[in-house]
C-alpha positions as CSV (number, residue, x, y, z in Angstrom):
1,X,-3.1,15.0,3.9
2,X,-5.3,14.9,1.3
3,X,-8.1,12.8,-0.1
4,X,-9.4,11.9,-3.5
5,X,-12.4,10.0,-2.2
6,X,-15.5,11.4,-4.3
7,X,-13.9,14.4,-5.6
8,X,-13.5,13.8,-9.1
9,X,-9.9,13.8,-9.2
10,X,-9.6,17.2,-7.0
11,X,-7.5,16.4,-4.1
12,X,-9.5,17.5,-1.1
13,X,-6.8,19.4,1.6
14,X,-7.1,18.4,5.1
15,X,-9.3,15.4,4.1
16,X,-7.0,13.1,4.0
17,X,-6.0,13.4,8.1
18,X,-8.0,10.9,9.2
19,X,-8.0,7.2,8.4
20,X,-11.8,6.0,8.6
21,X,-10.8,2.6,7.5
22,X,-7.6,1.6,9.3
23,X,-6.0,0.0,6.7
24,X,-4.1,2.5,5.3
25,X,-2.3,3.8,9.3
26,X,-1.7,0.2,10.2
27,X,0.6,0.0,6.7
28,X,1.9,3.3,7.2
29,X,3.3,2.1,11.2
30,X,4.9,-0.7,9.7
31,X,6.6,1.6,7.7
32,X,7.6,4.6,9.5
33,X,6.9,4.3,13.1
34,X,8.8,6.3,15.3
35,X,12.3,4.6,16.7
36,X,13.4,4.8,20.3
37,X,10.9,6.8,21.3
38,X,9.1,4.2,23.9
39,X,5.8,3.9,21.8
40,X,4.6,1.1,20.1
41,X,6.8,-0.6,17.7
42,X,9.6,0.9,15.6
43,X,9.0,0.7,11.3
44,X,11.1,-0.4,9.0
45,X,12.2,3.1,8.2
46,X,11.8,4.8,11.1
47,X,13.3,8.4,9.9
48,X,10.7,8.5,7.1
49,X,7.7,10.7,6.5
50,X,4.6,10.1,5.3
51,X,2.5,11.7,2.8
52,X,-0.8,10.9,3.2
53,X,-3.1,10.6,0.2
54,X,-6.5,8.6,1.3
55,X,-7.7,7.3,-2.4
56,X,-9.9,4.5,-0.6
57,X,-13.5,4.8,1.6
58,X,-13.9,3.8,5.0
59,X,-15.1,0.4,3.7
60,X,-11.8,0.3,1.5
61,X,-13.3,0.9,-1.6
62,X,-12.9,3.6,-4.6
63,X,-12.6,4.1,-7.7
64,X,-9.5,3.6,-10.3
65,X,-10.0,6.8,-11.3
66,X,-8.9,8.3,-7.6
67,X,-5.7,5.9,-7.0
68,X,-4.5,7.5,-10.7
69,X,-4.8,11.2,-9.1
70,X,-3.9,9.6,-5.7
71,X,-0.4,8.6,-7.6
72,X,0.1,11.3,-10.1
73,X,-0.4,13.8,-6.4
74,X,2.0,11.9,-4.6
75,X,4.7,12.1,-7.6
76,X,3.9,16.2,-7.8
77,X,4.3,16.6,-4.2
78,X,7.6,15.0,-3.5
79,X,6.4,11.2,-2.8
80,X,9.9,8.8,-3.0
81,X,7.9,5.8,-2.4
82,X,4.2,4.9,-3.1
83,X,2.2,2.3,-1.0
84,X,-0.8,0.7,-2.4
85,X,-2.3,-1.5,-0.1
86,X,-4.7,-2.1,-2.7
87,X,-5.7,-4.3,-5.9
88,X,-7.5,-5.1,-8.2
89,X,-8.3,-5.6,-11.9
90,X,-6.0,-4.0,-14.8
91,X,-6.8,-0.3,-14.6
92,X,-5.7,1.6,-17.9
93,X,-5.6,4.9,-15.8
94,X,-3.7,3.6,-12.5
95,X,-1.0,1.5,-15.0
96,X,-0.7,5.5,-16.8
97,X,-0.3,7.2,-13.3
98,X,2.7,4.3,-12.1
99,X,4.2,4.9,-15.5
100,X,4.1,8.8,-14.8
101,X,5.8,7.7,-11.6
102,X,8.9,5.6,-13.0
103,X,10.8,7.4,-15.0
104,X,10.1,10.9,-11.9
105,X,12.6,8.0,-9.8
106,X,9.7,7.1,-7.6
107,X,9.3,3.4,-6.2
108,X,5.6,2.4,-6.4
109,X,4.7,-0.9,-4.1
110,X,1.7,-2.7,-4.0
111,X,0.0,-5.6,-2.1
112,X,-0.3,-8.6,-4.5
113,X,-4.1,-9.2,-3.1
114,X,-5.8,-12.1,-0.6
115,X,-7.6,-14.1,-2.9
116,X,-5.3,-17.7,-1.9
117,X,-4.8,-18.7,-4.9
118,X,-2.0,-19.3,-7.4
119,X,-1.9,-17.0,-10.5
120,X,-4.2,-14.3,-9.1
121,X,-1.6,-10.9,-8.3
122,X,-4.1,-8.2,-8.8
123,X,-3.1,-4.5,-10.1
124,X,-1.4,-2.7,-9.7
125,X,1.2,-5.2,-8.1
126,X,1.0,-7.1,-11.6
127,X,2.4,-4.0,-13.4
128,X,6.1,-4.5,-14.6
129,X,7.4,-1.6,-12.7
130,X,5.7,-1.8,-8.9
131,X,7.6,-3.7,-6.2
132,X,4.9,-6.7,-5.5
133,X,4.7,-7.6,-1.5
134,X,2.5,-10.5,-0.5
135,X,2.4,-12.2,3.2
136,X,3.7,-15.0,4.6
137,X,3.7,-16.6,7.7
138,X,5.9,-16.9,11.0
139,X,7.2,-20.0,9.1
140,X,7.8,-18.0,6.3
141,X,5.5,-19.7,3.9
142,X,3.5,-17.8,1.9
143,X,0.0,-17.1,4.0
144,X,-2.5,-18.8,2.5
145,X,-4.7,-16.1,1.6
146,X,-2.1,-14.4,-0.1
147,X,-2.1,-14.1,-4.1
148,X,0.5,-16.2,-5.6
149,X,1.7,-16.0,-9.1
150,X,4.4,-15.3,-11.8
151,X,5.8,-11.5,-11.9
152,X,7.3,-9.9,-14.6
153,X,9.6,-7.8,-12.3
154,X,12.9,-9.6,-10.4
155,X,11.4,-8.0,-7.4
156,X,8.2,-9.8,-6.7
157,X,9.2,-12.3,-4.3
158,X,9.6,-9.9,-1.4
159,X,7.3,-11.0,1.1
160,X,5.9,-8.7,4.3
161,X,6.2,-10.1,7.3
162,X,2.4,-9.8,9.0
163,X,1.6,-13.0,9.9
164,X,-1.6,-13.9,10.8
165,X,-0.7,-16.7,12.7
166,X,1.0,-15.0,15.7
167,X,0.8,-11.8,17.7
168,X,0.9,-9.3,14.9
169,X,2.3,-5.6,16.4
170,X,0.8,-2.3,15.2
171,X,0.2,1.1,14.9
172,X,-4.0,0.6,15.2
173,X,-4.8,0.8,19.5
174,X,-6.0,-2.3,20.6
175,X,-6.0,-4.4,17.7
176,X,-4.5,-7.7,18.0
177,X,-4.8,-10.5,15.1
């Protein structure tokens, strides 16, 4: 993998292996974990392959400036689909990078953020072309400390399924919510 993490925009080879905050291998299980193959859970596309691109510190934060090159990378390097388990306020440069990504045929998803209330999708998951996921519950209510509001995109009402209020299974050893 690589990382963008304090590089100024140079992806960093090899960096990008290791996960120092969590986040980003617990979203990638849910994802792509192995099928059949007696580990763990299976993802929801278990034949996939993941690229990793680390744009994010061990505390989970970065700058807007190394998501853009974390995109634009992924788009270069044969990326189908983009995650961003990540959000914010409007970047000018990440809203360039998902455009770069649209038109290439590459689906770019993002969390709609945990501030709980209504009207509050961060970016990128506000941006008319990204696939907006937020949580809900076992119920299948929207989790409380999801962000709520109106999309622009038909798309935004998918929801994940981590629920906070049961048993939550995933790639991270001995983490249970």
């Amino acid at each position: 993998g690589v990382s963008f993490v304090g590089t100024g925009g140079t992806a960093q080879t090899g960096a990008g292996d290791t996960d120092p905050n969590g986040h980003g291998t617990h979203v990638a299980g849910i994802a792509a974990a192995g099928a059949q193959d007696g580990v763990g859970i299976a993802g929801v596309a278990p034949f996939s392959r993941i690229l990793p691109v680390r744009v994010l510190d061990s505390t989970g934060a970065g700058s807007s400036s190394a998501v853009a090159a974390g995109i634009t990378w992924a788009v270069d390097n044969g990326a189908e689909v983009i995650n961003l388990s990540l959000g914010g306020s409007y970047s000018g440069a990440i809203a360039t990078a998902v455009d770069y990504a649209d038109p290439r045929g590459v689906v770019v998803v993002a969390a709609t953020g945990n501030t709980g209330t209504a009207n509050s999708v961060m970016y990128p998951a506000a941006l008319a072309t990204v696939i907006a996921v937020a949580s809900h519950d076992s119920s299948g209510s929207l989790s409380p400390f999801s962000s709520r509001g109106r999309m622009s995109t038909p798309l935004a009402a998918i929801r994940s399924r981590a629920s906070f209020s049961i048993r939550l299974w995933t790639c991270l050893p001995a983490i249970t919510w």
